[in-house]
C-alpha positions, 0 to 999 in steps of 0.5 A: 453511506459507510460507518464513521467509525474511529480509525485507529492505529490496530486496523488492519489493512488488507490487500490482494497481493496482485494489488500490492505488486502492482504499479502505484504512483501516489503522493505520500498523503494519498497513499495513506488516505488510500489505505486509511479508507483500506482499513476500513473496509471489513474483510469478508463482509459484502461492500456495497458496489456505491459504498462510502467510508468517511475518515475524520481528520483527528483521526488521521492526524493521530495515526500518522503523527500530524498536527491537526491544525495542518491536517485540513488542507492536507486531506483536502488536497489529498482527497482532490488528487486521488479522485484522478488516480489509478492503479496499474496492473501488468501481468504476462498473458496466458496465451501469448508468450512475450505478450503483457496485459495492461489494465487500469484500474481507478482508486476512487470514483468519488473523493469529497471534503466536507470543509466545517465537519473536518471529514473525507469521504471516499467511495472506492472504485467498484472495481478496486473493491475485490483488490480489498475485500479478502476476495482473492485468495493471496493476500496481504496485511498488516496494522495501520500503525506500521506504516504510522510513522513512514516519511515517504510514498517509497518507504511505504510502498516497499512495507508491502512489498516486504510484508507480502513476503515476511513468512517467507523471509526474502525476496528478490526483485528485479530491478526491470520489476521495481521499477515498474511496481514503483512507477519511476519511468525516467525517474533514477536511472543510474542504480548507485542514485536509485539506492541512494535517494529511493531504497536505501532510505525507505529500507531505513525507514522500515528498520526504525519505525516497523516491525521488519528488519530488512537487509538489501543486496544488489544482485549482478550480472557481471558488473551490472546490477540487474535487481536486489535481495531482500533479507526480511525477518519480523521483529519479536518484540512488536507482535503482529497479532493479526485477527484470524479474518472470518475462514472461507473455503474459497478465500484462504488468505495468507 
């Protein structure tokens, strides 16, 4: 069984960039139990195939700003949901032009909430663990307190997407590509609503409570918008300090 150790806000948080750019539909509180139980796994270090990370409510309570008197159900529910989730990730294939991969990969293949100890216990999918275990080459991270004080699923997915690219200091997306790794299906057709009630809010969300400042443009063809710019710089005065993970000549993350 895994450690129980404290979660704590200076966790870091690490995923495979291929996971990050991946479709991802989740409630808030599933999307932070997942990278709650992210955190928690170390980088580097074998995990082991039936591995289980048991988080304590107090402790989640404290990182997302949540009373703890409602924070019981709140896992409860969150843990039940996430058993039947999954992960998708859409790639070109190598040798058939016009041709995309699908595959589906499940989040978690035990979920358990021990009513009395006010704990969750996660065991991750064998196949989701390389997505967060510095095995790839590309990776992503951040500390868990960034996305602390995030109010929506949207906000926190597009931290990734923006953190994945801060040494850069941009991006464009495709809106086509959005969509997808936001999993909106029908969901905000018109471009004037999806900015309205998806991005514009998330944007603002990550200029007040994290350490990015982020500036959107819509990018057109025409008079149609066919994607958005993203103008990414760190803020000086909350310090990333990230802990350099263990250096592995075939894992260089980023």
């Amino acid at each position: 069984m895994g450690n129980l150790n404290t979660l704590d806000g200076d966790m870091v948080v690490s995923q495979a960039n291929d996971l990050v750019e991946a479709t991802q539909s989740f409630t808030l509180n599933e999307k932070r139990l997942l990278i709650a139980m992210a955190a928690k796994i170390k980088p580097h270090v074998p995990t082991p195939k039936n591995g289980l990370y048991t988080l304590h409510a107090d402790d989640f309570a404290d990182v997302f700003g949540m009373e703890t008197r409602h924070v019981y159900e709140i896992l409860a529910d969150a843990a039940g949901r996430l058993f039947n989730r999954r992960i998708r990730k859409i790639r070109d294939h190598a040798t058939r032009k016009g041709k995309r991969i699908i595959e589906d990969i499940r989040v978690v293949w035990k979920a358990v909430y021990n009513d009395g100890e006010g704990t969750v216990t996660l065991g991750p999918s064998p196949d989701l663990i390389p997505y967060l275990s510095l095995i790839h080459r590309d990776f992503t991270r951040y500390k868990l307190r960034q996305i602390g004080q995030l109010g929506s699923f949207y906000a926190v997915r597009f931290y990734e997407l923006m953190a994945q690219y801060r040494n850069a200091g941009d991006r464009t997306i495709s809106l086509e590509r959005l969509r997808e790794m936001l999993d909106l299906g029908e969901k905000y057709k018109d471009v004037k609503n999806l900015r309205v009630r998806v991005i514009d809010p998330a944007i603002a969300e990550i200029n007040k409570h994290t350490d990015l400042r982020v500036v959107v443009t819509p990018q057109r063809k025409g008079r149609k918008v066919v994607g958005f710019h993203f103008d990414i710089t760190q803020d000086d005065q909350i310090p990333l300090d990230l802990p350099e993970p263990a250096h592995d000549s075939q894992n260089e993350p980023v």
